[in-house]
C-alpha positions as CSV (number, residue, x, y, z in Angstrom):
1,X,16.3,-15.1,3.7
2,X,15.3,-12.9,0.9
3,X,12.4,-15.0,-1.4
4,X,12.0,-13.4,-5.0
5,X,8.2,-12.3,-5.4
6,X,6.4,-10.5,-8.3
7,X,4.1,-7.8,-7.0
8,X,0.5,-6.9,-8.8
9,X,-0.8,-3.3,-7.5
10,X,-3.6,-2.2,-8.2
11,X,-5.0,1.3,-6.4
12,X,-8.2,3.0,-7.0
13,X,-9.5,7.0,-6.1
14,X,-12.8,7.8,-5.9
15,X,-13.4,10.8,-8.0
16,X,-16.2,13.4,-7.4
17,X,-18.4,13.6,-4.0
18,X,-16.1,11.9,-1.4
19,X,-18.9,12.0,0.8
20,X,-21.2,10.0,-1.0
21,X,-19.1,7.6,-2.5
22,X,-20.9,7.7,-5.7
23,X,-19.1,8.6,-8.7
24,X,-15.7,7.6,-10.8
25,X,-13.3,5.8,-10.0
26,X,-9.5,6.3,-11.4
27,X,-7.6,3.2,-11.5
28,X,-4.2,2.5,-11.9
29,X,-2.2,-1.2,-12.3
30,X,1.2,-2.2,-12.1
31,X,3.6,-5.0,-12.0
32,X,6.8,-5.0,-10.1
33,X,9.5,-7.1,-9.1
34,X,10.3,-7.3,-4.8
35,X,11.2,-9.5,-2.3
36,X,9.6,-10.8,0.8
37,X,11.3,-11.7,3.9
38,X,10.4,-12.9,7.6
39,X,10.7,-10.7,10.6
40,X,10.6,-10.1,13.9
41,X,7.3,-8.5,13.9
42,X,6.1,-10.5,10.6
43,X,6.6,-10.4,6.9
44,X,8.5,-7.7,5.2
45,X,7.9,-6.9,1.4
46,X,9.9,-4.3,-0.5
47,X,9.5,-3.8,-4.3
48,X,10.4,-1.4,-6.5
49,X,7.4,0.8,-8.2
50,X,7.5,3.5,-10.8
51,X,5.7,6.7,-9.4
52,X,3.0,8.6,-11.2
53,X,5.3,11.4,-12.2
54,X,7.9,8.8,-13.6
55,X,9.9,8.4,-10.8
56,X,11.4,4.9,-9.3
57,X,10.8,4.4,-5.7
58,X,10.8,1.5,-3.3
59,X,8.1,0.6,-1.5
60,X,8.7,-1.4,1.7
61,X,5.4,-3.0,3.4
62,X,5.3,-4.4,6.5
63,X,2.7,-7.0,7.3
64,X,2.5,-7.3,11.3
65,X,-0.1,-10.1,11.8
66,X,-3.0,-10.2,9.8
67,X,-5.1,-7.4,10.7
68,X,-1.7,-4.2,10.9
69,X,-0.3,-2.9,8.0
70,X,3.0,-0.5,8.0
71,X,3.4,1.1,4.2
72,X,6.4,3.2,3.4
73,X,6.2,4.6,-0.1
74,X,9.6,6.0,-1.2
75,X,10.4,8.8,-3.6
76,X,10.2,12.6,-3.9
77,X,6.7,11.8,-2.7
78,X,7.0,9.4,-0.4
79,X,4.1,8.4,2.2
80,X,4.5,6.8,5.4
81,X,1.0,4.8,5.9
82,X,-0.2,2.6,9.0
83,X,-3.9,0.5,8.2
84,X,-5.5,-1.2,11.1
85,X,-9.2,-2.1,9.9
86,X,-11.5,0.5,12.3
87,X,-8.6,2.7,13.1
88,X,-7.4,6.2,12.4
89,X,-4.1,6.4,12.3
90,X,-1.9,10.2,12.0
91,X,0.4,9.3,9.3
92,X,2.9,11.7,6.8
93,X,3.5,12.8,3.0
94,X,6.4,14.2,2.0
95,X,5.7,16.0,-0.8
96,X,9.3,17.6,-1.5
97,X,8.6,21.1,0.1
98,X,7.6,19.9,3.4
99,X,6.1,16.8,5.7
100,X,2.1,17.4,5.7
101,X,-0.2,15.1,8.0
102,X,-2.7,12.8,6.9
103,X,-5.5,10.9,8.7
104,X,-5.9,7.3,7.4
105,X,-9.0,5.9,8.3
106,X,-9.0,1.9,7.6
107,X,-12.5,1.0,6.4
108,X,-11.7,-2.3,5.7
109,X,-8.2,-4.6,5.5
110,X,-8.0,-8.3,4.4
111,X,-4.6,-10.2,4.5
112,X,-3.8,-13.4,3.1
113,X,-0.4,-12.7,2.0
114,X,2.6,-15.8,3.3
115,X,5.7,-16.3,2.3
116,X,4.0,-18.1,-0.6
117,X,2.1,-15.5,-2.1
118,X,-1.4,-14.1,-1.1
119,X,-3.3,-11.0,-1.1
120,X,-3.6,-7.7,0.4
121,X,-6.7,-5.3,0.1
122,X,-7.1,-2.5,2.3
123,X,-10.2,0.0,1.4
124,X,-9.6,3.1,3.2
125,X,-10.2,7.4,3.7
126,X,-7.4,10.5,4.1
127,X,-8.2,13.5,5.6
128,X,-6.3,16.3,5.5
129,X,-6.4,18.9,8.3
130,X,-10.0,17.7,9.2
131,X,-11.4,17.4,5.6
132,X,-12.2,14.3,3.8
133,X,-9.0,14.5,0.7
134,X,-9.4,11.1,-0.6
135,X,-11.6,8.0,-0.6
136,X,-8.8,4.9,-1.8
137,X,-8.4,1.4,-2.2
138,X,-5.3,-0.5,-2.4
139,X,-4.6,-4.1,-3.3
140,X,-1.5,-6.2,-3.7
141,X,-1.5,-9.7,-4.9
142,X,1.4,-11.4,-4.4
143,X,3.5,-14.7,-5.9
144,X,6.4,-16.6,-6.5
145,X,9.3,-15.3,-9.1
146,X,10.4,-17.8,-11.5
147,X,13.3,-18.1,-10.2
148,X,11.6,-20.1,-7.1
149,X,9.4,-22.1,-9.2
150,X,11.1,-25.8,-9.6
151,X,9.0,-28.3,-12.1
């Protein structure tokens, strides 16, 4: 069974040295509107997210226990994204000319999120063909739709 969610994301880039991780930080915040669901290998949430360059995408993340996270970003851009805290894992951007690897190197991951809401943070580094590209952070905080919510 499908249960209504609102979605809060929130991703941050580190800007400047990557190396260092001094220096500033671009932010960006938004709201959506998903679903979560139970599966086999966990908890399944899928919301739909307006890209960067304008463009609606669903975003379908899988939450396989508490410490594996499977992220697949749809779109023109889309980015397929496993984070397993102390891990390096070979994942793929599409970036509408062709597939390019990326290295994902989970710093840190903390999940809370249930069927009932809860929280995702995951603090982590790409590398693209050997080079550092990108320090990130990514959070999702999750909770019931109104729809749910009886008085």
């Amino acid at each position: 069974m499908k249960i209504p969610v609102n979605v809060n994301i929130k991703t941050e880039k580190l800007l400047g040295n990557l190396l260092d991780e001094m220096g500033e930080t671009e932010t960006r915040e938004a709201n959506a509107f998903g679903y979560i669901r139970t599966t086999k290998e966990g908890l399944r949430l899928e919301f739909m997210e307006n890209t960067p360059d304008g463009e609606s995408a669903v975003t379908t993340v899988n939450l396989l226990g508490d410490n594996i996270v499977a992220m697949n970003m749809g779109g023109s851009n889309g980015t397929y994204m496993v984070f397993e805290e102390g891990k390096t894992h070979s994942c793929v951007l599409s970036n509408g000319y062709y597939p390019m690897e990326l290295r994902i190197r989970t710093k840190q991951l903390k999940n809370t999120i249930s069927k009932n809401g809860g929280k995702l943070d995951v603090n982590y580094t790409v590398d693209i063909i050997g080079s550092r590209a990108e320090n990130s952070r990514i959070s999702l905080s999750v909770y019931p739709h109104e729809d749910i919510i009886t008085s």
